[in-house]
C-alpha positions as CSV (number, residue, x, y, z in Angstrom):
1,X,9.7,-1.2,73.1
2,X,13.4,-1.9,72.3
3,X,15.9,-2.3,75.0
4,X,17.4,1.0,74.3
5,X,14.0,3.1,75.2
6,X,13.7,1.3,78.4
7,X,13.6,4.0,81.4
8,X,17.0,4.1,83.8
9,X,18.6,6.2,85.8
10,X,21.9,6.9,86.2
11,X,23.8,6.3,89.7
12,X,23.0,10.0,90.2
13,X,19.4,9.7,89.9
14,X,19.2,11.3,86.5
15,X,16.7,9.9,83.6
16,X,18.3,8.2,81.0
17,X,17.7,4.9,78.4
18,X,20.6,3.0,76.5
19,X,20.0,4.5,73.3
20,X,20.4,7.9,74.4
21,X,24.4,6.8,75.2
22,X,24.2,6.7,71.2
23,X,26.3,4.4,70.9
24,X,27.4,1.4,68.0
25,X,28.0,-1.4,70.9
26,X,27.1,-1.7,74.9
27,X,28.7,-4.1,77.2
28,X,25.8,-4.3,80.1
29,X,27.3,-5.8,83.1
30,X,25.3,-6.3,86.7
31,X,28.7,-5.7,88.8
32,X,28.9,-5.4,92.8
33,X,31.8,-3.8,95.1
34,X,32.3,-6.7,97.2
35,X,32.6,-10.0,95.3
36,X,35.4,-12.2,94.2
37,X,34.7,-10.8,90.9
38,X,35.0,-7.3,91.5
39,X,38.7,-7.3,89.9
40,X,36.8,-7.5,86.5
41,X,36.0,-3.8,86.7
42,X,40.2,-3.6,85.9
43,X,39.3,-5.5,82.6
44,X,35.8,-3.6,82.1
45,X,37.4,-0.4,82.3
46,X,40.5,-1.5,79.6
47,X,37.7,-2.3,77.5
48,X,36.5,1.3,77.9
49,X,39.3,2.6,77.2
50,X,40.2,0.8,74.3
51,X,36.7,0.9,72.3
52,X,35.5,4.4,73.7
53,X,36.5,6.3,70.3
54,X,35.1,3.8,68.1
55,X,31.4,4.3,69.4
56,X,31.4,1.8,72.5
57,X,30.7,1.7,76.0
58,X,30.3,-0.9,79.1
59,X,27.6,-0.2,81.3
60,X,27.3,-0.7,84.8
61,X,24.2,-1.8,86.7
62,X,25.2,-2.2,90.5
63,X,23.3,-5.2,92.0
64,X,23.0,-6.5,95.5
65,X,21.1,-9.7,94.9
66,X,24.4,-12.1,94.9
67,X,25.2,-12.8,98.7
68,X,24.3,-8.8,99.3
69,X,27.6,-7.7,97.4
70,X,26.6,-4.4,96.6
71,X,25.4,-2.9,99.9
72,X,26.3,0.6,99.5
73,X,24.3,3.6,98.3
74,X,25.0,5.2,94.9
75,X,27.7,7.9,96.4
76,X,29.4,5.1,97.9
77,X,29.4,2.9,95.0
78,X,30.5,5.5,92.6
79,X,33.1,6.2,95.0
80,X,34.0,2.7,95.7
81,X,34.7,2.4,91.4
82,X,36.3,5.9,90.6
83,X,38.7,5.7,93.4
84,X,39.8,1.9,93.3
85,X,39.5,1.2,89.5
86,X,39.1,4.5,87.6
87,X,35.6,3.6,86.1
88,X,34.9,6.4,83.6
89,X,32.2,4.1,81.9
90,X,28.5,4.9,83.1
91,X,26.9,3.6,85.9
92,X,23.7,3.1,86.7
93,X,20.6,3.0,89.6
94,X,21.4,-0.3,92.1
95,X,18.7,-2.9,90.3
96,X,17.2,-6.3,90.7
97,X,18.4,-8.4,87.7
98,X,16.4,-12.0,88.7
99,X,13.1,-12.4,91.0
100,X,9.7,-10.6,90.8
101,X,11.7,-6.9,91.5
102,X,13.7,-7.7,88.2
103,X,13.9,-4.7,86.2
104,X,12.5,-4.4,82.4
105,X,15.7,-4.7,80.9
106,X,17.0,-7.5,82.6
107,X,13.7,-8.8,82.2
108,X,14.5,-8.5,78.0
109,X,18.3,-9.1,78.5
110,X,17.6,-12.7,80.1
111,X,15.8,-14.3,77.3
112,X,18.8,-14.3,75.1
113,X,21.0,-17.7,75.9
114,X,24.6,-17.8,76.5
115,X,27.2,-20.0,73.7
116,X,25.7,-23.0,75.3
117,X,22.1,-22.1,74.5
118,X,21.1,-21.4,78.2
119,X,19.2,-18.2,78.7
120,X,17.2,-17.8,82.0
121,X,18.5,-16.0,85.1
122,X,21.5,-14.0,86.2
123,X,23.7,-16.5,87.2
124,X,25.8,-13.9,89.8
125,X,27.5,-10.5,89.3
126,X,29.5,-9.1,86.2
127,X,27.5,-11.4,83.5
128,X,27.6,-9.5,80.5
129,X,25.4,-8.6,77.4
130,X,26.6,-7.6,74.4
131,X,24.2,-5.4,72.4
132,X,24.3,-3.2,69.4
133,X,23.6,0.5,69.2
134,X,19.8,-0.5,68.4
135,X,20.1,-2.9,71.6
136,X,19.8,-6.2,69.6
137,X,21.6,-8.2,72.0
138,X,24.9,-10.3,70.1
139,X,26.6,-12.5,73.2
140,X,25.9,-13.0,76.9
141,X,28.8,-13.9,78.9
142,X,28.7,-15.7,81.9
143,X,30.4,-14.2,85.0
144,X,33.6,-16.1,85.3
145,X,34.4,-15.0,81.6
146,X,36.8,-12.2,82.0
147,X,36.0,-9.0,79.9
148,X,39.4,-9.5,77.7
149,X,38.5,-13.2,77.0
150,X,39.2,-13.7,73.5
151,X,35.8,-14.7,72.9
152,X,34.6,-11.1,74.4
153,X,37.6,-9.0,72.1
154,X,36.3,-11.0,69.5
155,X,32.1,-10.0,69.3
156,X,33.1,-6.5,70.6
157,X,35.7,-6.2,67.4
158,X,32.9,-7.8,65.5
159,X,30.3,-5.2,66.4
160,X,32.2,-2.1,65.6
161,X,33.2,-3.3,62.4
């Protein structure tokens, strides 16, 4: 099974996969309300913005796993993001990205190493995945690196072309 036929759901409960976004390039990003990091959602939805018309999309998985970041329920997280950051980029179900309650995708996603070689577990929130439409992953990005790094421009640019 590909990474884009694995079963989600969105933060609304509805069934969903990656692929059925059909879309050329995903930025999946484990993000929480509550972290020093959060501020990244400003850069993730640029991104959106930006790439939207020429077939791409971030992705938001909400996790609570990093020093319980992401407390809140689904209303109150897609609250939390459309009212302080304008997120118009989907969002998804509250998941476990590391431990035995990981989900399938992270479960895929983590195998793929960062620039230094390093795959393995989600370090803490916002680390990103770049994958193509057919969900071959590209990049992973560590958390610190900030969605409009060069190096992030640079593979999403790359993938749309």
């Amino acid at each position: 099974m590909s990474v884009g036929e694995i079963a989600l759901r969105t933060l609304s409960g509805d069934p969903a996969t990656l692929g059925g976004l059909n879309k050329n390039a995903l930025l999946v990003v484990n993000v929480a309300s509550k972290c020093g990091l959060t501020p990244q959602y400003e850069g993730l939805e640029r991104l959106q913005q930006r790439y939207a018309d020429r077939g791409f999309s971030v992705v938001g998985f909400p996790c609570n796993q990093f020093a319980g970041q992401e407390p809140g329920t689904s209303e109150e997280i897609a609250q939390f993001c459309s009212a302080t950051y304008g997120v118009s980029f989907p969002m998804f179900e509250k998941i476990e990205v590391n431990g035995p309650g990981r989900h399938p995708l992270y479960a895929a996603l983590v195998e793929h190493p960062d620039a230094e070689g390093a795959a393995g577990d989600i370090q803490w929130n916002f680390e990103k995945f770049l994958l193509t439409g057919d969900g071959s992953v590209l990049a992973r990005f560590r958390p610190r690196t900030e969605p409009e790094s060069p190096e992030v421009v640079e593979t999403i640019e790359k993938a749309l072309s």
